[in-house]
C-alpha positions, -999 to 999 in steps of 0.1 A, spaced: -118 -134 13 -81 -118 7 -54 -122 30 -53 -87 34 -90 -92 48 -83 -120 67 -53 -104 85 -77 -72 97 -102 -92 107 -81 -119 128 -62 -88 143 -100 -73 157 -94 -38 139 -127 -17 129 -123 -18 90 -145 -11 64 -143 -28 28 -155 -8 -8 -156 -25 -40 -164 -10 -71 -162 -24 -109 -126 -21 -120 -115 -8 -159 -95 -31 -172 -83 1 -193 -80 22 -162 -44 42 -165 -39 45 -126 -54 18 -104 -50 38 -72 -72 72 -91 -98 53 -107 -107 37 -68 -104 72 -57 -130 85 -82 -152 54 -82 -150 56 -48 -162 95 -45 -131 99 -21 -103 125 -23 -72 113 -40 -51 123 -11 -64 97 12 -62 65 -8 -32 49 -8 -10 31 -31 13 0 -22 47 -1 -39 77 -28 -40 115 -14 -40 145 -31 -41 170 -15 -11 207 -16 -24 202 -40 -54 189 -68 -24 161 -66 3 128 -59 -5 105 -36 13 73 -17 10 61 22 2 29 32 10 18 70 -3 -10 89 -17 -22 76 -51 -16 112 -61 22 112 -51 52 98 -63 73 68 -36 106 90 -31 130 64 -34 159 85 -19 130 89 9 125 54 12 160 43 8 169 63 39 144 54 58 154 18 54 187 23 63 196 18 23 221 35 -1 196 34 -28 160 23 -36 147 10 -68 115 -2 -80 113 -38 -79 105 -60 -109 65 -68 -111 70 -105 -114 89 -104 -84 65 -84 -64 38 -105 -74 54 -138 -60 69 -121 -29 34 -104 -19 9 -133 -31 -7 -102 -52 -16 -88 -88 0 -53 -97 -27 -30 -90 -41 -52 -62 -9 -55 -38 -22 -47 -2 5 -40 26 -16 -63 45 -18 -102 43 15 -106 23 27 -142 17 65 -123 35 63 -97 57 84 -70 44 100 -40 61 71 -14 55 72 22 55 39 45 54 40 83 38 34 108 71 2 124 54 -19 91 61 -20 107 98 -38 134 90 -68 112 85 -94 90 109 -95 66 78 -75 60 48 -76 33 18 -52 6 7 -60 -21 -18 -75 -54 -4 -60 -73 -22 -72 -73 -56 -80 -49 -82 -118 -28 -75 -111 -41 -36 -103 -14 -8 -105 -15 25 -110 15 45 -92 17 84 -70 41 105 -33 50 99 -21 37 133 -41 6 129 -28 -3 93 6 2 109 1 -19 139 -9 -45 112 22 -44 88 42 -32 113 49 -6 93 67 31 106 55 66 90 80 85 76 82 112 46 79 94 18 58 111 -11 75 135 -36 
């Protein structure tokens, strides 16, 4: 079990989990659980690490189809300017791989931000916690659980 898994299930929150076999060759992470997963690309979900004015960490999460708007993200945040963070520090800050970093269950909370589109939908996907892991639960409740806020976010 994830932490990711382990935080939706403590909180009580209806979730559902998918695995499928993950390729190691796969280009996109967040496409090939999309079509593994025979589920539009516009309602799975990608988790991305940024770097808010060269300091504070904090979480985007947008359509694996879409680009994190760092300007987007930046203002939302209260930031000057957004940057990707490195992946060695994403990895130690969140507790996961790259391609398996979940906005749930991180080792530090971070300030977490979730793309407006994801409330078009009962259910959407985010990573479980590892690579070929989703779980599958509604917008409001994912943002309940990383106390996350939606704002525009995908370009």
């Amino acid at each position: 079990m994830t932490p990711a898994i382990h935080s939706a299930k403590q909180a009580g929150f209806a979730f559902q989990l998918h695995e499928y076999d993950h390729d190691a060759a796969a280009l996109s992470y967040g496409l090939e659980a999309a079509a593994k997963l025979g589920v539009a690309v516009e309602q799975v979900f990608k988790t991305l690490v940024v770097k808010l004015d060269g300091k504070q960490l904090a979480v985007g999460v947008v359509p694996v189809n879409c680009q994190l708007g760092l300007k987007q993200i930046a203002k939302a945040a209260g930031a000057k300017k957004a940057a990707m963070a490195e992946p060695l520090e994403v990895e130690r800050v969140t507790g996961y791989v790259l391609g398996g970093v979940s906005p749930l269950g991180q080792k530090r909370r971070l300030p977490t931000f979730i793309d407006l589109s994801a409330e078009a939908y009962a259910s959407i996907y985010v990573s479980a916690g590892r690579r070929g892991l989703e779980i599958e639960l509604a917008p409001r409740d994912l943002a309940t659980l990383s106390q996350a806020i939606f704002v525009p976010l995908a370009t």
